[in-house]
ZAPAVEX-986205 format. One record per residue: x, y, z of N, C-alpha, C in turn; residue in one letter. Coordinates in steps of 0.02 Angstrom, whole numbers, plus 32768, in hexadecimal, padded with zeros to 4 digits. Layout:
N
XYZXYZXYZA...
***
This chain:
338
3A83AB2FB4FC3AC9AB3DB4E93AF1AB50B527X3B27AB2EB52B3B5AAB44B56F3B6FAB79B56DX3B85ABAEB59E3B89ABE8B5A73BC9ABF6B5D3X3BF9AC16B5A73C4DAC0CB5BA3C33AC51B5FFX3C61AC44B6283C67AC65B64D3C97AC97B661X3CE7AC74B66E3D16AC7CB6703D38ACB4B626X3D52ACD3B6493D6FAD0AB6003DA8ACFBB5F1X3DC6ACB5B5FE3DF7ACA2B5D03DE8AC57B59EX3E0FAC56B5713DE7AC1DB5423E29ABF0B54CX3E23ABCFB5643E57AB98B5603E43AB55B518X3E80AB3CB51B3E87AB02B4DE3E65AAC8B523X3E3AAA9DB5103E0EAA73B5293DE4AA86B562X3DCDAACEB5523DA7AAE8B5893D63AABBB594X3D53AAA1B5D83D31AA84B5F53CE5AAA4B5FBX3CC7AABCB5EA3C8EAABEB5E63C62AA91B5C7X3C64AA6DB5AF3C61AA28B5913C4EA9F4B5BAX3C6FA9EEB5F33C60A9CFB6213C28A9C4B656X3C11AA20B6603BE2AA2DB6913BBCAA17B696X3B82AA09B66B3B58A9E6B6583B4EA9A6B67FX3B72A96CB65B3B81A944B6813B92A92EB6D6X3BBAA969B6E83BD5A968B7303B99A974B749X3B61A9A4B72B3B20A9A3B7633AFBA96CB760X3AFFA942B71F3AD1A8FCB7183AF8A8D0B74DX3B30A8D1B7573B66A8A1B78C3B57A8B3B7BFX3B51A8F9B7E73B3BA908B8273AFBA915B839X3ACAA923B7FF3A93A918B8103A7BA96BB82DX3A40A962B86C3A2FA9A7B88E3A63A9A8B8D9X3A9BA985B8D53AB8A993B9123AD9A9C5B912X3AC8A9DDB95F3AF9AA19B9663B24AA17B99AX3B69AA42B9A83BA2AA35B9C43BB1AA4EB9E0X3BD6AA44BA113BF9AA88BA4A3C34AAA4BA1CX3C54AA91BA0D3C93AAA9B9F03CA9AA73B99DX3CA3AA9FB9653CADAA88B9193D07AAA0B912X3D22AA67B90D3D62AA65B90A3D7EAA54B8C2X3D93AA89B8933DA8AA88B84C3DEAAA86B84EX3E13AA59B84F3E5DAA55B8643E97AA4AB82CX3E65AA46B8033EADAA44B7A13E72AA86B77EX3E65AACCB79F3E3EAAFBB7953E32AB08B74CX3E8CAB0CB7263E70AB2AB6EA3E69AB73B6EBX3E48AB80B6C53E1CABA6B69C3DE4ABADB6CBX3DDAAB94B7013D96AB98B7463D63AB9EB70EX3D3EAB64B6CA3D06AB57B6CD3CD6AB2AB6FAX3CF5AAFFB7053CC6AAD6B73A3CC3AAEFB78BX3CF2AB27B7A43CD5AB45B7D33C9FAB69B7CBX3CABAB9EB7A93C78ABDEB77A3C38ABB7B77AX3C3AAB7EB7633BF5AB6FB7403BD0AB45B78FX3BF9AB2AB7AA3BE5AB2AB80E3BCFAB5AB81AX3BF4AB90B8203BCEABD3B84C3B9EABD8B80BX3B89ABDAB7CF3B66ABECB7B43B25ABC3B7C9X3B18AB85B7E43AF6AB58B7F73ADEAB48B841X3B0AAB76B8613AFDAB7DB8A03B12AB26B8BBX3B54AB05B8B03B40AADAB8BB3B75AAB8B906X3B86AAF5B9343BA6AAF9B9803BB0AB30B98DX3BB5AB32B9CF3BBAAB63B9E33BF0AB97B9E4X3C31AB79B9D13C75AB9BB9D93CB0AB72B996X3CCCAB93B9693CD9AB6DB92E3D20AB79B940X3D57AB43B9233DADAB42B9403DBBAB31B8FAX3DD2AB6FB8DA3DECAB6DB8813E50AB64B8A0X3E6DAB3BB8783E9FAB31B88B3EC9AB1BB841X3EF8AB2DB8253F27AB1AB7F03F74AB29B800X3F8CAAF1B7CB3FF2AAFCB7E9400BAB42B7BEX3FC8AB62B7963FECABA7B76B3FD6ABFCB78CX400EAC0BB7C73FEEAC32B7DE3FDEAC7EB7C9X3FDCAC82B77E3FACACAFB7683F77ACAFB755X3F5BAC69B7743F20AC60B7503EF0AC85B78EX3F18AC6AB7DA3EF5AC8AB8123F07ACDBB812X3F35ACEFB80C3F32AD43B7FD3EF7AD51B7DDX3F02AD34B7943EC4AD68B7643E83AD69B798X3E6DAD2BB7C13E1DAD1CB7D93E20AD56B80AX3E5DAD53B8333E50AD8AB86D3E3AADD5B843X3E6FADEEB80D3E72AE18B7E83E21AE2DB7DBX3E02AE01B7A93DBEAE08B78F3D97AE16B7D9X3D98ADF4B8233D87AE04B8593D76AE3DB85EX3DAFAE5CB86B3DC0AE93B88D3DCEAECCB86BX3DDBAEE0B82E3DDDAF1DB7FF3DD5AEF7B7B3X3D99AEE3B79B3D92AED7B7663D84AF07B729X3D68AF3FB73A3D68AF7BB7263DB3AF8CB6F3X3DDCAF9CB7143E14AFC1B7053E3DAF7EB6E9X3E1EAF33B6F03E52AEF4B6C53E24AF06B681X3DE8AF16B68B3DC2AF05B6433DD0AF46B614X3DD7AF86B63A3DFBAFB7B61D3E3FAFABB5E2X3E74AF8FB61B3EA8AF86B6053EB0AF58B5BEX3E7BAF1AB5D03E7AAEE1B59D3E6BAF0CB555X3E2BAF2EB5563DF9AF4FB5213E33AF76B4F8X3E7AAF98B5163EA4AFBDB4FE3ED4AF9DB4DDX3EF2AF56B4FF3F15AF35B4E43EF5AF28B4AEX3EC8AF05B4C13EA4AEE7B4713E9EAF0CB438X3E8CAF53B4493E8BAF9BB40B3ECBAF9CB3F5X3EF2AF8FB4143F3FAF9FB3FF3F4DAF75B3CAX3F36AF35B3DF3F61AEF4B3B03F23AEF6B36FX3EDAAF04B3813EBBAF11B3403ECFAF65B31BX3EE4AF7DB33C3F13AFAAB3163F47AFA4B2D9X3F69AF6BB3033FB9AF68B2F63F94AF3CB2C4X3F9BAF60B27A3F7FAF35B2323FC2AF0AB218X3FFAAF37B2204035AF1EB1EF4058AEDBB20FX4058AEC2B2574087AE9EB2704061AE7CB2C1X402FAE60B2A54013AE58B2E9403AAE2DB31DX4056ADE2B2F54074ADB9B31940B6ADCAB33AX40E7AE06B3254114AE2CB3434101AE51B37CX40BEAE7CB37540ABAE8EB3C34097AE66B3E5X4073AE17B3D1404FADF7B3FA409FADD9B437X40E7ADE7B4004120ADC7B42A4141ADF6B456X4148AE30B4424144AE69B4844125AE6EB4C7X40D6AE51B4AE40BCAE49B4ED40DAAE0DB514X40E0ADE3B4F140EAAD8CB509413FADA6B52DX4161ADC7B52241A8ADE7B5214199AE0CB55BX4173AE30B563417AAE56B5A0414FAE28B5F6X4115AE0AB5B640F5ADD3B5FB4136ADAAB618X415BADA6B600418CAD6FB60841CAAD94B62BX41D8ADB2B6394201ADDFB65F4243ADDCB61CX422CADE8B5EF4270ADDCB5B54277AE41B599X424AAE57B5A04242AE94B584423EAECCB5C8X4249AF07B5C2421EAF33B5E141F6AF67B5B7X41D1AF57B58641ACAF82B555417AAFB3B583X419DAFF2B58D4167B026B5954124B02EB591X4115B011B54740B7B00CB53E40A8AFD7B55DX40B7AFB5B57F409CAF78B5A64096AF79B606X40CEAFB0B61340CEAFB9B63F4094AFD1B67AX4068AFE5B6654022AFF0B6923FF7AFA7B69CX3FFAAF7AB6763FD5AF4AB66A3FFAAF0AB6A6X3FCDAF03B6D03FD8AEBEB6F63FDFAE6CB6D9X4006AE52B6EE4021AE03B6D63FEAADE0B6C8X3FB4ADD6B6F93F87ADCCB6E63F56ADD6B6ACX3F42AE12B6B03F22AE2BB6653F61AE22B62CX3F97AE0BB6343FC4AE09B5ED3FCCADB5B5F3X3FD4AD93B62F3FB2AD4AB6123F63AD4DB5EBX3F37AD4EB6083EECAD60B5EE3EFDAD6EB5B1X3F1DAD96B5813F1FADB8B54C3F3EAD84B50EX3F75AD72B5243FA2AD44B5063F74AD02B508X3F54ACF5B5353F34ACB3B5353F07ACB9B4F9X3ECDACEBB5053E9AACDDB4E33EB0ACFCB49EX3EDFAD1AB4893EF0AD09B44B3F36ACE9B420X3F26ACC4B45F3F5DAC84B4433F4BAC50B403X3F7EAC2CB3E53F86ABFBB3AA3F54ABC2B3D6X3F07ABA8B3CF3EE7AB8CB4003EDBAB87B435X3EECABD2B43C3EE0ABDEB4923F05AB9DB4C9X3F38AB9DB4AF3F80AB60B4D43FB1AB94B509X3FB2AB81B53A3FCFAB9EB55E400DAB86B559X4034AB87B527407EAB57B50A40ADAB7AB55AX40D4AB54B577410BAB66B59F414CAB49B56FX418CAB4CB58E41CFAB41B56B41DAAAF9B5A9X4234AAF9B5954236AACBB5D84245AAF4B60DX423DAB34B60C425BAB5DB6534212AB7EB66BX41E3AB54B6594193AB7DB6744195ABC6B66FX41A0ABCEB62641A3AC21B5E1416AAC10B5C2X4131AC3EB5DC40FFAC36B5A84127AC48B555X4115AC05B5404124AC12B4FA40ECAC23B4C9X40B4AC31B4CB408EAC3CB4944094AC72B45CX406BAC46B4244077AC88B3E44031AC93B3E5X4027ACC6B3AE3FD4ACEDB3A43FC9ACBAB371X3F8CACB5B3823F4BAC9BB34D3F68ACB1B309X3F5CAC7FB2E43F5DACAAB2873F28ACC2B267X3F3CACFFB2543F02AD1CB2363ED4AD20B247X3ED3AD37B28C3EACAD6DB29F3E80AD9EB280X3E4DADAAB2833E0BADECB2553E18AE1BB28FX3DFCAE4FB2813DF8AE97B2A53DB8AE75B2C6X3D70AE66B2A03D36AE4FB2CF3D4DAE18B2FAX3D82ADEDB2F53D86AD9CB32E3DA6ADD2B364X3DD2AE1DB3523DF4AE2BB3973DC6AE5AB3CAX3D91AE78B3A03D6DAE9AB3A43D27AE6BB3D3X3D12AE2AB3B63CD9ADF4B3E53D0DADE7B414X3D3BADD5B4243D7BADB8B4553D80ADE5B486X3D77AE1EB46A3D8CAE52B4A73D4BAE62B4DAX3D0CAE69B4AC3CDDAE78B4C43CB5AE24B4F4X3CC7AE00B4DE3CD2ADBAB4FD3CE2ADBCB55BX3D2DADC9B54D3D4FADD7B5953D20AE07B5B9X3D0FAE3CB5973CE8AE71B5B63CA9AE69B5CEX3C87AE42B5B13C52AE2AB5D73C63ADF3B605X3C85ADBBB5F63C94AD88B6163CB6ADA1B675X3CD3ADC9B6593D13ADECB6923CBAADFEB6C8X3CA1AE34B6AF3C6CAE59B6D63C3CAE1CB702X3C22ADE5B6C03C04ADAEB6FE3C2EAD98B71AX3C62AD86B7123C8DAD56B75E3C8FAD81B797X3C9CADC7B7823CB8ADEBB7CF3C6BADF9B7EEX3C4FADFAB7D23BFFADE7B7EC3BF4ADB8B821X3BF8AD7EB7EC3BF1AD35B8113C32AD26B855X3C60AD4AB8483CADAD3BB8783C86AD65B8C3X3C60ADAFB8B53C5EADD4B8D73C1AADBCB915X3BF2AD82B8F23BBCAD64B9193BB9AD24B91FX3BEDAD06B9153C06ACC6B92D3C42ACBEB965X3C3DAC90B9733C95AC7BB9AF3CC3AC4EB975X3CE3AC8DB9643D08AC67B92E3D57AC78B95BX3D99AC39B9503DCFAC40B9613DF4AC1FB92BX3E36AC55B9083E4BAC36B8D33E99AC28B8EBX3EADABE6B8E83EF3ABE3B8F83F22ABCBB8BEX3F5BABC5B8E43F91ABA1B8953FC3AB84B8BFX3FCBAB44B8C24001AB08B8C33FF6AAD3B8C2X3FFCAAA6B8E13FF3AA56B8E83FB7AA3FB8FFX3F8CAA13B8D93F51A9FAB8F43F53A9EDB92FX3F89A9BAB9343F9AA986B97A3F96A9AEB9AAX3F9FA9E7B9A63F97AA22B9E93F60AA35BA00X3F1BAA23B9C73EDCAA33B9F73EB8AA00BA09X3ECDA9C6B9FE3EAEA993BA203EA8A982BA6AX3EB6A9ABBA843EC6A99FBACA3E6DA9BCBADDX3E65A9F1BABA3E3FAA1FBACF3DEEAA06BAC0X3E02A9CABAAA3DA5A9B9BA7A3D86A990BAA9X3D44A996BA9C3D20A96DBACA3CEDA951BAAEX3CCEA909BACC3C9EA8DFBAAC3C61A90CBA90X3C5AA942BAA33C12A970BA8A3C34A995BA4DX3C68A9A3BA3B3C7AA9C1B9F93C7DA995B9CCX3C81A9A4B9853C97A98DB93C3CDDA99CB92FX3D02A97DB8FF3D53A972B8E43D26A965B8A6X3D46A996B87F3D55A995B82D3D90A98CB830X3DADA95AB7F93DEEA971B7DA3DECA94BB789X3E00A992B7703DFCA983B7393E63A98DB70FX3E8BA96DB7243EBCA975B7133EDEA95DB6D0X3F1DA96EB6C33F3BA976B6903F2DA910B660X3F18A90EB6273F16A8C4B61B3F49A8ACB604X3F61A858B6163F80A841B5E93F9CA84DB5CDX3FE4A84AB59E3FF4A84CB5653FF3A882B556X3FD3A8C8B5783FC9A908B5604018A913B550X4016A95FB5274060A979B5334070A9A1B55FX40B3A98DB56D40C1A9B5B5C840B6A9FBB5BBX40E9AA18B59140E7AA68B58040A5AA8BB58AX4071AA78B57C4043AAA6B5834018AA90B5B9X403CAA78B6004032AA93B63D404EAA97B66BX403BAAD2B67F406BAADFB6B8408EAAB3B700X40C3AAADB70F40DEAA80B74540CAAA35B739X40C4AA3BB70740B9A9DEB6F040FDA9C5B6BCX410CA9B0B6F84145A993B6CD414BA945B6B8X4128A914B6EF4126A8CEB6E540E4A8B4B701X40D0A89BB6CD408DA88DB6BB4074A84CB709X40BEA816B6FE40B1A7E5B72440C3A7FDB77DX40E8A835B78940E0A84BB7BD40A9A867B7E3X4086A888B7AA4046A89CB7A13FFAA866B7C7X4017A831B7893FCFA810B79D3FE6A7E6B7CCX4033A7F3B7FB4027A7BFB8394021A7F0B86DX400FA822B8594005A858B8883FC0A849B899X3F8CA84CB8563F44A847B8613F27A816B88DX3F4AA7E7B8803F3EA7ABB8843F43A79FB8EBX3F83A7B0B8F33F75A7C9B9433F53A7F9B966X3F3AA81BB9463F09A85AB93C3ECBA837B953X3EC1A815B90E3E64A7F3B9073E66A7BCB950X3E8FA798B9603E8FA771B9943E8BA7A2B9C6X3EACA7C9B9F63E96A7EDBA153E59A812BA08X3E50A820B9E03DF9A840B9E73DCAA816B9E1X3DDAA7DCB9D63DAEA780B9EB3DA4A78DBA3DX3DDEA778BA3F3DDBA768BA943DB7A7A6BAC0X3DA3A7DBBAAC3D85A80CBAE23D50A803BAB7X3D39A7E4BA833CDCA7E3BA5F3CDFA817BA3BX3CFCA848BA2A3CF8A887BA023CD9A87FB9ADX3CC0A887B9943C92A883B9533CCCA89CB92DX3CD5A894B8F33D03A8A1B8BB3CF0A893B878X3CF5A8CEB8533CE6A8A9B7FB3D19A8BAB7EAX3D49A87BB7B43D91A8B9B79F3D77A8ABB749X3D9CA8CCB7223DA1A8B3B6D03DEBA8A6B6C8X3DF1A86EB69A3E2EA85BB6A63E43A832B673X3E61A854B61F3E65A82DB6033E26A81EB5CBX3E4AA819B5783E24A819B54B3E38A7DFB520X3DFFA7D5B5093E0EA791B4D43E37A751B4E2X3E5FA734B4CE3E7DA702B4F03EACA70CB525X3EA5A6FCB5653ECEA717B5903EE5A6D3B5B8X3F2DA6C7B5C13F5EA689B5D93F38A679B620X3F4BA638B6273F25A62CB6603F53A64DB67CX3FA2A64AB68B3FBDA670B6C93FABA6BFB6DCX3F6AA6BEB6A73F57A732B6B93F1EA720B6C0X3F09A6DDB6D83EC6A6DDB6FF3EC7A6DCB736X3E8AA6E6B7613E7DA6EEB7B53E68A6A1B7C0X3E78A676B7E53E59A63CB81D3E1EA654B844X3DF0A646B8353DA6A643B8543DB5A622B898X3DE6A5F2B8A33DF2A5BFB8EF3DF8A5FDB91CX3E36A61FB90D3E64A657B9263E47A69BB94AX3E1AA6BEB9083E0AA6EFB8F83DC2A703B901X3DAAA6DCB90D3D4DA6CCB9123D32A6F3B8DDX3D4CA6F3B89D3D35A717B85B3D04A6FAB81CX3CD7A704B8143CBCA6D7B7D03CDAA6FCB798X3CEDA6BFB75D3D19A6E2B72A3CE6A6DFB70BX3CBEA71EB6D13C9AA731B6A73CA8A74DB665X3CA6A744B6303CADA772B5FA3C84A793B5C9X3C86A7B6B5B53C66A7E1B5A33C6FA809B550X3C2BA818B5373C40A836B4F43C42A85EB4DBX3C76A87AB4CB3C8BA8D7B4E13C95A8E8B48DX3C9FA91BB4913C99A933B4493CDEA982B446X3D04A97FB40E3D21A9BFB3FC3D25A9DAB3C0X3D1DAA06B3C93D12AA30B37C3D41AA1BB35AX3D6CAA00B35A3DBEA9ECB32C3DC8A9B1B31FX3DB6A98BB3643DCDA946B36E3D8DA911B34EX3D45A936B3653D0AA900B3523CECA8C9B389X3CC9A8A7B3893CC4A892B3D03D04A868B3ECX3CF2A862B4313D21A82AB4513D0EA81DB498X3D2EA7EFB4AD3D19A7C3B4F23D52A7ECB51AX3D23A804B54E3D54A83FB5833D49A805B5D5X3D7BA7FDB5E33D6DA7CCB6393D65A7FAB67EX3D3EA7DFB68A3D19A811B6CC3D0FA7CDB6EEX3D0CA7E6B7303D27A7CEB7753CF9A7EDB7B0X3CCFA7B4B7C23CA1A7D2B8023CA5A796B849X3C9CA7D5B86B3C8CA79CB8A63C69A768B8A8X3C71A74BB8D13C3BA6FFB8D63BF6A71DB8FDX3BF5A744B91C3BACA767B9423B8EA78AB916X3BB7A7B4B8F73B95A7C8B8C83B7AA7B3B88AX3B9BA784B8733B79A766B8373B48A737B854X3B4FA70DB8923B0AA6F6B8AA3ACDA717B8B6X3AE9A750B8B83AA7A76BB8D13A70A79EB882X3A92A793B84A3A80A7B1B80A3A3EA76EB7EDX3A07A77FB7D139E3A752B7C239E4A732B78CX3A07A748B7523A2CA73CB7233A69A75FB6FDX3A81A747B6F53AD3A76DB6AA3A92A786B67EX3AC4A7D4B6533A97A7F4B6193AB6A7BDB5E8X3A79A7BAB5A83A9EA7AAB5803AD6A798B550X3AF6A7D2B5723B34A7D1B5513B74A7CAB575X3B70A798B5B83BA8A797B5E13B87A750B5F5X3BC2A71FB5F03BACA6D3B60C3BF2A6BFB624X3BECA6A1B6623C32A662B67F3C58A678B657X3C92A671B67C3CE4A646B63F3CCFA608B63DX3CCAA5DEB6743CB3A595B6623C80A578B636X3C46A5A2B61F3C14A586B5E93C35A58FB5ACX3C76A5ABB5AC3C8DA5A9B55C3CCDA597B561X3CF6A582B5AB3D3EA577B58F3D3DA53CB5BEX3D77A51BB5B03DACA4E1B5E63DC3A515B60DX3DB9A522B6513DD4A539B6853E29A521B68BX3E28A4D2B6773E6FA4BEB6833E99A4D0B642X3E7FA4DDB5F03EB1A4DFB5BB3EAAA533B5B7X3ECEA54CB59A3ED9A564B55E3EA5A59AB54AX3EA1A5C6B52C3E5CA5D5B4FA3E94A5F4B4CEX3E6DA5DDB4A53E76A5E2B4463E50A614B433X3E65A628B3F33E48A64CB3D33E1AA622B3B5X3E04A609B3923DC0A5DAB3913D81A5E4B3C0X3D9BA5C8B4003D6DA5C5B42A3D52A615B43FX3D82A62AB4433D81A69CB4463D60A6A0B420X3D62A67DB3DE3D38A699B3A83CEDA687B3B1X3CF9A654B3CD3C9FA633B3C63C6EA648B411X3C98A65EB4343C84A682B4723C58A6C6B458X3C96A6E5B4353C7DA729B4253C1BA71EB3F1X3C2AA6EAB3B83BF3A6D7B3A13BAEA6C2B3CDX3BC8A6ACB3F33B8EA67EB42E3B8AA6BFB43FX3B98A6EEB4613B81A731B4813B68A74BB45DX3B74A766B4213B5BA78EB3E73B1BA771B3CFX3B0EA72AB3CF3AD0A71AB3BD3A8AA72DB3EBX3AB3A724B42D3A95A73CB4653A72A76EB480X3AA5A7A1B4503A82A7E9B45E3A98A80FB427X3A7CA853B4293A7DA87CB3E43AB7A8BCB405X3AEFA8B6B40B3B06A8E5B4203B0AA932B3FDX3AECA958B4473AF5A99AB40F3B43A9AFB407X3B40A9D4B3DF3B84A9FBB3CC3B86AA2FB409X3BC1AA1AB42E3BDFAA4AB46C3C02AA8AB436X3BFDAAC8B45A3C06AB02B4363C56AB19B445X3C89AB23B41E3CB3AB22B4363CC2AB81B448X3CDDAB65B47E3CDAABAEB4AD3D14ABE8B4B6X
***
């Protein structure tokens, strides 16, 4: 069973993935593991949890995501304090929870100055709002305003496992932060590419397709986006740099695919599973060294080309019979949702 790490629960939290990313890389290990659409830092976490380089570069465009990591760093004690109180408060607050859950969201937001909130750092009041958010969605507005509402119906025990959750979760990371070379940043991918070298790994696992903009941060145009990557992945061709990205679920337009000519990428897909959605074909993207050098695909990840026209289209049909051909393939377990 996969083992969440991270003490925030995001809506499509990636742990799901890990698995796989070690069947893709195999026993190699790296000078420098570069997580550059960070997230929620599960697929760093679960690197340093794996020992799998020597020095890890967590990087996202939401820069409270790099606060909270330094935070848990460096005084996790007195964040897990703070959290354990908030949380008593709102399992307190019996009569009107979703009214305090907007006070907080009111004062995180520089809209309030509520007194009872005032000891509590931005950080631990993102953390708070996240993980008991309406699907743990990090909703923004169009003026990048976290907009989120609380979960419905909430139990006293879900705030009560939730809290005690963070609290353990919080204690292993600043663990793992405190005996690893961990560096957490926040802006533009394109800015650490300068810095990578043929002996490191590039994850990127960025925003997909068709997603909705609102619920991420500094993403405003999808197609700006993927011509960003796209000069991205070519430059990290041309210096040999190893790369796995995920990119893209179920039927995805050829114009939000990568060129293998370009990019030196094998397009792969894969059969992913969500507690809501049910299975589906997730596209993952590896180097050409690296997939040469794997002795076989798991079961449950084959070519784009053994199931599609590279030159048309994919249909829902063919999506559909992909997903079947995989499924017959293998017995997927039920990923635990985290």
């Amino acid at each position: 069973m996969l083992r969440q790490i991270t003490p925030i629960s995001y809506f499509g939290q990636r742990e799901a993935l890990i698995d796989d990313l070690w069947l893709l890389l195999g026993d190699k290990k790296f000078k420098q593991f570069h997580d550059l659409f960070g997230g929620c830092g599960s697929l760093s976490f679960a690197a340093m949890r794996e020992d799998k380089a020597q020095k890890y570069i967590y990087n996202d465009s939401l820069p409270m995501l790099k606060f909270l990591w330094d935070e848990i760093k460096n005084s996790a004690s007195l964040l897990i304090n703070h959290y354990t109180s908030l949380a008593k408060t709102l399992k307190n607050t019996t009569d009107d929870r979703a009214s305090f859950y907007a006070s907080v969201l009111a004062h995180f937001n520089g809209e309030s100055s509520d007194t009872r909130f005032k000891q509590y750092s931005q950080p631990l009041l993102f953390a708070f709002l996240i993980n008991f958010a309406k699907d743990n969605m990090p909703i923004y507005d169009d003026n990048k305003v976290l907009a989120t509402t609380i979960s419905p119906c909430l139990t006293n025990n879900e705030i009560v496992e939730q809290s005690e959750q963070f609290r353990c979760r919080a204690i292993d990371l600043s663990t793992m932060l405190a005996q690893h070379n961990f560096t957490a940043k926040s802006g533009d991918f394109n800015d650490h590419l300068d810095d990578i070298t043929a002996d490191d790994i590039v994850v990127l696992d960025p925003p997909y397709p068709q997603q909705t903009r609102d619920i991420y941060y500094n993403i405003n145009n999808e197609d700006e986006l993927f011509t960003n990557l796209t000069t991205a992945l070519q430059r990290l061709a041309e210096k040999n740099i190893p790369v796995v990205m995920f990119y893209g679920a179920n039927n995805v337009l050829l114009k939000n695919q990568f060129n293998a000519d370009n990019t030196n990428l094998q397009h792969l897909i894969r059969l992913a599973h969500h507690p809501l959605f049910g299975d589906y074909l997730e596209h993952a993207y590896l180097s050409h060294d690296l997939f040469k050098s794997l002795d076989k695909l798991p079961a449950h990840i084959m070519t784009y080309e053994s199931s599609f026209d590279t030159a048309k289209e994919m249909t829902d049909k063919d999506c559909e019979a992909a997903i079947r051909r995989l499924q017959n393939s293998v017995e997927m377990p039920e990923t635990p949702y985290l």
